[in-house]
C-alpha positions in Angstrom: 0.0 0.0 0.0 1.4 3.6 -0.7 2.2 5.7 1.8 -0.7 8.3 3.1 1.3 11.5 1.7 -0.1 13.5 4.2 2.3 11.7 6.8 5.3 12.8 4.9 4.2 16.4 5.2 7.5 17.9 5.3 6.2 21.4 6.6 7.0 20.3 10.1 10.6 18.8 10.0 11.9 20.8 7.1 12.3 24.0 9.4 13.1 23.4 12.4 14.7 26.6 14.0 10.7 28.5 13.3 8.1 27.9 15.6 5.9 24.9 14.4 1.9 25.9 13.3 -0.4 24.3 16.1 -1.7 22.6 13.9 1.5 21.0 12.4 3.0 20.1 15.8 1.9 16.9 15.9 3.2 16.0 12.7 6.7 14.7 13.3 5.6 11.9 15.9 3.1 11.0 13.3 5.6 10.6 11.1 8.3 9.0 12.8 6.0 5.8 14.5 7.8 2.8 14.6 5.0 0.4 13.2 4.5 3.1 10.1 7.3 1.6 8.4 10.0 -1.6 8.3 13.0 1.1 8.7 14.8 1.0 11.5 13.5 2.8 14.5 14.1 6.0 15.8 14.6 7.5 12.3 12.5 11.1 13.0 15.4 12.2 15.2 17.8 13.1 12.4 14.9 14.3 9.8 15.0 18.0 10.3 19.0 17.4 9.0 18.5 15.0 6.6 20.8 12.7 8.5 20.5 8.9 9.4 21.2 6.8 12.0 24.6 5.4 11.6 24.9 6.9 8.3 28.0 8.6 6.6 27.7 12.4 6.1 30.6 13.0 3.1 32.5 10.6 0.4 35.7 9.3 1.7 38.5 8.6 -0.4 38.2 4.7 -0.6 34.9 5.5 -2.2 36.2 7.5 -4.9 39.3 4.9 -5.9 36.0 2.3 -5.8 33.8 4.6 -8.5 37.3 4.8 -10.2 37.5 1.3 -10.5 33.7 1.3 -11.4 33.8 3.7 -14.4 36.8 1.8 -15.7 33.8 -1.1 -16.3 31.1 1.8 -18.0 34.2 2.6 -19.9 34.4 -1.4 -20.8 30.9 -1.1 -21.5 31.5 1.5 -24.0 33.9 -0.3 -25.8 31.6 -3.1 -26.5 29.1 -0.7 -28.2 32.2 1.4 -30.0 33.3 -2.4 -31.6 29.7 -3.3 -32.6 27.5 -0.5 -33.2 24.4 -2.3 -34.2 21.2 -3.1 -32.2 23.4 -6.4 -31.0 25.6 -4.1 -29.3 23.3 -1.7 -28.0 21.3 -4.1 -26.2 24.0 -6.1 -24.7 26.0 -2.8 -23.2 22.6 -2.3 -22.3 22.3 -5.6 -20.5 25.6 -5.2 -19.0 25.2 -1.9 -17.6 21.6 -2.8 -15.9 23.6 -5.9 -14.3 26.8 -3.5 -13.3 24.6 -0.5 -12.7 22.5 -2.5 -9.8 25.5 -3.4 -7.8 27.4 -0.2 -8.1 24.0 0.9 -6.5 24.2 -1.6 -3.5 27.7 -0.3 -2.5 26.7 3.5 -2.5 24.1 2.3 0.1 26.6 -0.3 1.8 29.1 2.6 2.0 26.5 5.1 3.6 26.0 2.4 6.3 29.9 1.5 6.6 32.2 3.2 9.1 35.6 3.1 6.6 37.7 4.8 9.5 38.5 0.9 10.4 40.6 -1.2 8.8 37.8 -4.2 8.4 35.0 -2.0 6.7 38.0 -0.8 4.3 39.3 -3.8 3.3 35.5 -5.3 2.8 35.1 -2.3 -0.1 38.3 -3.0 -1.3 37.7 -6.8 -1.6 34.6 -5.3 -3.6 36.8 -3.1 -5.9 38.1 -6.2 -6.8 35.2 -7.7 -7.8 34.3 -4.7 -9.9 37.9 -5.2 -11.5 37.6 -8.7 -12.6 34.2 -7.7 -14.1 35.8 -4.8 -16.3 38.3 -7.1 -17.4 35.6 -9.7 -18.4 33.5 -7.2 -20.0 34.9 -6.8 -23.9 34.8 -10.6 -24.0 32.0 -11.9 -21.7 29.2 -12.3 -24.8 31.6 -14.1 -26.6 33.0 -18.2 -26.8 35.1 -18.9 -24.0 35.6 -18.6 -20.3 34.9 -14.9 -20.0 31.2 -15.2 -19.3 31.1 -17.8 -16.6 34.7 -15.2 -15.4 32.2 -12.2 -15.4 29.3 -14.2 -13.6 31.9 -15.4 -11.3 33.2 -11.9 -10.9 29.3 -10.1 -10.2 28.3 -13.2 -7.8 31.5 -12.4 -5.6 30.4 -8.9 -6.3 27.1 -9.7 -4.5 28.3 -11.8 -2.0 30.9 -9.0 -0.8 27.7 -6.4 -0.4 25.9 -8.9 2.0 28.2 -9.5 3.9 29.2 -5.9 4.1 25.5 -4.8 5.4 25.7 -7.3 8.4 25.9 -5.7 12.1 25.5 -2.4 10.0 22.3 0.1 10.6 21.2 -1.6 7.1 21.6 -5.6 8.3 17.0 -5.8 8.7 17.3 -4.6 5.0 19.8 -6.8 3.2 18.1 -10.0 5.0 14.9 -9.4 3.1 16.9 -8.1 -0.2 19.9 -10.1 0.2 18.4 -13.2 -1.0 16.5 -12.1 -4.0 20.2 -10.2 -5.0 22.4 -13.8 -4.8 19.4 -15.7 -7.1 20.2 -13.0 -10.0 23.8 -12.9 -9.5 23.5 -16.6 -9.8 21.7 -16.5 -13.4 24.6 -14.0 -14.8 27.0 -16.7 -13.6 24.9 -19.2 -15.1 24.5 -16.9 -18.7 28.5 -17.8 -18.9 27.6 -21.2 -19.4 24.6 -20.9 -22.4 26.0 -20.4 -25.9 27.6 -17.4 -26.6 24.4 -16.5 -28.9 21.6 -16.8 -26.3 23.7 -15.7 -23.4 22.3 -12.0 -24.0 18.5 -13.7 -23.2 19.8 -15.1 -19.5 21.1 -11.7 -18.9 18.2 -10.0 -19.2 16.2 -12.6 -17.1 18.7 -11.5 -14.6 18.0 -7.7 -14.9 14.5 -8.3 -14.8 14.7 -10.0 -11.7 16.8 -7.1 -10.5 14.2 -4.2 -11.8 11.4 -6.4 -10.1 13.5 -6.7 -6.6 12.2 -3.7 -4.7 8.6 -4.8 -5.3 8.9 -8.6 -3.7 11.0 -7.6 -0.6 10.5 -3.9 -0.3 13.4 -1.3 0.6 12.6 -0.7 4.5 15.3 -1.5 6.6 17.9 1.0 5.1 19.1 4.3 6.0 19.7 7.1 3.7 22.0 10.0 4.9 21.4 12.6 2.2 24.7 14.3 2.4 26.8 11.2 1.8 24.2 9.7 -0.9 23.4 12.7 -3.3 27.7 13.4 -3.0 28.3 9.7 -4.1 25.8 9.5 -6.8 27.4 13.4 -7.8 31.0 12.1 -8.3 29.6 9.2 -10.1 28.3 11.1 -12.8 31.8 13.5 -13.2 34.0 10.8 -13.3 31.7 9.0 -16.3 31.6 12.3 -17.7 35.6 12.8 -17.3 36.5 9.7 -18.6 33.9 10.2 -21.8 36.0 12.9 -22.8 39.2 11.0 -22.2 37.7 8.3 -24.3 37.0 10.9 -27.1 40.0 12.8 -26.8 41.9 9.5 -27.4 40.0 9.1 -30.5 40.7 12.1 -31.8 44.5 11.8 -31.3 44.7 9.1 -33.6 42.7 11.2 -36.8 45.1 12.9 -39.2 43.3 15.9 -39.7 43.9 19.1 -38.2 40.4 20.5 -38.6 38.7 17.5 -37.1 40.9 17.2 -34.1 40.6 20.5 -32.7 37.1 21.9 -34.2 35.4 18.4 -33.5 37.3 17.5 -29.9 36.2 21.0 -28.9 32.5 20.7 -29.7 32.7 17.6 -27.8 34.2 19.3 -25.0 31.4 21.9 -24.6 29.0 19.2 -25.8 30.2 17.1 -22.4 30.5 20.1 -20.3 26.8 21.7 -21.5 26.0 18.1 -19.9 27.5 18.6 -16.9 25.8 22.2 -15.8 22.7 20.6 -16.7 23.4 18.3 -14.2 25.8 20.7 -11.2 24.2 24.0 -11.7 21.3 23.4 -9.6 20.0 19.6 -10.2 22.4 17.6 -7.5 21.6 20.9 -4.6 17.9 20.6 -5.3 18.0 16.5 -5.2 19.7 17.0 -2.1 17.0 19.8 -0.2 14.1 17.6 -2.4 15.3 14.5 -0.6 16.1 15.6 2.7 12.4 16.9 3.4 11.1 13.4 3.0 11.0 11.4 6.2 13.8 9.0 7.1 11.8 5.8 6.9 10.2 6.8 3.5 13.2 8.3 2.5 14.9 4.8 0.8 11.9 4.7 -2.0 12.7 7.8 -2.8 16.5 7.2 -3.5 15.1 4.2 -5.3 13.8 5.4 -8.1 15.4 8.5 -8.5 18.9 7.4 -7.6 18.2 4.2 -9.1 16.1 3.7 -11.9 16.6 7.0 -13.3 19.9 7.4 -12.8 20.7 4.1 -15.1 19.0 6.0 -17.9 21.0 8.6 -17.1 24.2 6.9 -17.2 23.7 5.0 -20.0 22.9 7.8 -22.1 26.4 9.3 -21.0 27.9 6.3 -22.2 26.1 5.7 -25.3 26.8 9.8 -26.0 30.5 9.0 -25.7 31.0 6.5 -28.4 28.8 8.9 -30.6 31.1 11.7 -30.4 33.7 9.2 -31.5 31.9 7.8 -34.6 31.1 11.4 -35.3 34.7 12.7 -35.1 35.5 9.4 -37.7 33.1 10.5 -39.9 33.7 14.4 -39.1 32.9 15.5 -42.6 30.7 12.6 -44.6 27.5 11.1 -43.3 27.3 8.1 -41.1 24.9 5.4 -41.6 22.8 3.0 -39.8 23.0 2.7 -36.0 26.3 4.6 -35.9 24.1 7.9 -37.5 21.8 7.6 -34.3 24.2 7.2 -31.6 25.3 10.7 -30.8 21.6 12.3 -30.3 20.0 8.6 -29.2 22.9 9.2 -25.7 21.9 12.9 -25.4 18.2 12.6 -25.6 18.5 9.4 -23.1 20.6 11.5 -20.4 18.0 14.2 -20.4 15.5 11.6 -20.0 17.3 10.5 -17.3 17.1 13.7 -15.7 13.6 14.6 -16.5 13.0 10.7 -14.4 15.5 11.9 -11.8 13.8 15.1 -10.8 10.2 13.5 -11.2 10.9 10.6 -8.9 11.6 13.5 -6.3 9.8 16.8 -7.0 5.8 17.2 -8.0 6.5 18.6 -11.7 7.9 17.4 -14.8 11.1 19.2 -15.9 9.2 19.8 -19.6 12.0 21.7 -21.2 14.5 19.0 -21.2 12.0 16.7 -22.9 11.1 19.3 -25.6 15.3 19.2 -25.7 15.5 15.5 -25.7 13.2 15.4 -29.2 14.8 18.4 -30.7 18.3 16.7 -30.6 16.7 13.6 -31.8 15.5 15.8 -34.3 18.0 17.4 -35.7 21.2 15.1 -34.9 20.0 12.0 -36.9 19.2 14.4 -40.1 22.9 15.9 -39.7 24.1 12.5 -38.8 22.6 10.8 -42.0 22.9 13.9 -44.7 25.9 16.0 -43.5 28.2 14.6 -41.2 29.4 14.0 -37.9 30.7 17.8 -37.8 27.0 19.5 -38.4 26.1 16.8 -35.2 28.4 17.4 -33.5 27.6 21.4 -33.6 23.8 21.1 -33.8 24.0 18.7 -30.5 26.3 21.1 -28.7 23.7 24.0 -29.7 20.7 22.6 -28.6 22.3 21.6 -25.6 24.0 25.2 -24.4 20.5 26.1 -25.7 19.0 24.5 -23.1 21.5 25.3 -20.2 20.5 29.2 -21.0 17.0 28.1 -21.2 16.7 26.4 -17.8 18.7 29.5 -16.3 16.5 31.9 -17.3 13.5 30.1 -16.0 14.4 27.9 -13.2 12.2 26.6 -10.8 13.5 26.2 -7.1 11.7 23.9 -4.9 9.5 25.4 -2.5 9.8 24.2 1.3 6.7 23.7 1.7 6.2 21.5 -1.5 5.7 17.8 -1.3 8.4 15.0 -2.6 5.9 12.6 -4.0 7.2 9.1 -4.9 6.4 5.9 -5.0 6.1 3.1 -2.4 7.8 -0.3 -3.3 6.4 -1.7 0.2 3.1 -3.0 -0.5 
């Protein structure tokens, strides 16, 4: 059953240091009842703050040489769609990323729980950065003959195991007994996908990422604390780094052409391409997830992050991904049409990361972030023309257009979040 929105009424928490409306006093107890949710107890106390109990409040280092290690597999990822880039390719990158992307998920929340000032917790993640390794590794090779499917399945379920382990006698260990199960079954069918034929292996993997998507609904998400700080920073860097390392990707493309006019003109549209992408994302989006999901009570406050940090966020990503090996095929073919999939690959990654983010701020705020789907479908628009008649050059300037187009548009008519405005989502606890 979803939650009574009326109980998450954020008017009473979300300010503490004014005197509360009679009528609103009695809303925080209301809120915070033990039996009104599976999270842990005690959960109101930090809600004015946005804290959680036993939650981290910033990024530590480890955690950024773990999303390191993490984009070096979406780079991987990447490389299987730059080698094949046909509907074959899409889908599996696709596959592959849904699998990787669920995981990488599991650790931000591990690592909110974790305290990584003592030497156990820190050599648990990096036991799990290993994991992670071995997978990228796998990657380029896991759809193909051989051992590198049953390597990659091996990899994930060690992955897995590693992040259930890692939740026990942790503020998280109710959660991951009632998700934990459910998580080991799935990573078990991607190690089982290394041993079907090489040609149907594509089919077990998305068995497994259906069971993955389907998760949340069957055991629910209470149990788990969400310190905002920590969670918003994590998912933050995430995105930088995938952008960073698209551009390195492109860059090193573009240092292997021969022509001077393609190099600098099309690496530099690519450059304010990426970086158009990245204010759409810094300028205000990652503050106002952060306010967004701090005013929604602690216990409720794991759907949330669900959907928005989850499930929109993989669209997200994956349209950063798929946007990078565009910009390559478009530098190739810098001055003569593409053709095929490799024509829709530049504006197909754009339009899917503002989808994401359209999802993203949905899945947290009461409105729908119209201008960046009217963006989405112009790029679509008018990158697969230029693509197809033109060139990878005209895309490649049309894309970055529409894009700082948007930025301006967005900053001339931005819409803050009110505090008293609801955070609607959805409940995965029926």
């Amino acid at each position: 059953m979803t939650p009574d929105p009326s109980a998450g009424n954020p008017s009473a928490s979300s300010e503490p240091s004014e005197p509360p409306e009679p009528s609103a006093s009695s809303e925080p107890s209301a809120s915070s009842e033990p039996s009104a949710s599976p999270a842990s107890p005690a959960s109101d106390a930090p809600e004015a703050s946005g804290a959680a109990p036993d939650a981290a409040e910033s990024v530590r280092s480890l955690e950024l040489f773990f999303d390191l290690v993490f984009v070096f597999t979406i780079t991987q990822i990447a490389g299987v769609l730059a080698e094949h880039p046909d509907l074959g390719g899409l889908a599996r990158s696709a596959l592959l990323l849904t699998i990787t992307w669920w995981m990488y998920g599991g650790f931000a929340w591990l690592t909110n729980a974790l305290d990584l000032e003592r030497t156990g917790p820190r050599l648990h993640l990096l036991l799990g950065t290993a994991g992670f390794f071995v997978m990228s590794l796998a990657v380029p090779r896991a759809s193909g003959p051989g051992p590198w499917g049953v390597v990659f399945g091996a990899a994930y379920l060690a992955v897995v195991a590693v992040h259930f382990v890692g939740f026990l006698g942790t503020s998280g260990q109710r959660g991951i007994h009632r998700i934990g199960p459910y998580n080991i079954a799935s990573a078990l069918v991607v190690l089982g996908a290394g041993f079907v034929p090489a040609e149907q292996r594509a089919w077990v993997w998305l068995l497994a990422c259906l069971m993955e998507w389907v998760t949340p609904f069957l055991s629910g998400v209470g149990g788990f604390t969400v310190g905002v700080g920590h969670f918003v920073e994590r998912h933050g860097l995430a995105v930088i780094i995938v952008l960073g390392e698209s551009i390195t990707e492109v860059g090193a493309a573009a240092s292997r052409l021969d022509d001077l006019t393609t190099v600098l003109v099309g690496s530099l549209f690519a450059l304010a391409a990426t970086a158009a992408m990245w204010w759409l994302y810094f300028d205000r989006e990652e503050e106002d997830s952060a306010a967004l999901l701090e005013r929604i009570p602690a216990e409720r406050r794991p759907h949330a992050a669900l959907w928005s940090f989850g499930y929109a966020y993989l669209v997200l990503i994956f349209g950063i991904a798929v946007t990078a090996v565009g910009m390559q095929k478009s530098l190739e073919s810098f001055t003569h049409p593409l053709h095929a999939l490799s024509a829709v690959l530049l504006p197909l990654g754009v339009a899917l990361f503002l989808l994401g983010m359209t999802c993203f701020h949905r899945a947290l705020a009461d409105d729908w972030p119209l201008r960046r789907l009217v963006a989405a479908v112009a790029v679509l628009a008018a990158g697969v023309p230029a693509l197809r008649w033109s060139g990878g050059g005209t895309a490649l300037a049309v894309t970055t257009a529409l894009l700082v187009g948007l930025v301006l548009w967005e900053r001339q008519a931005r819409v803050r979040p009110q505090p008293g405005s609801p955070a609607p989502f959805r409940s995965l606890d029926a």
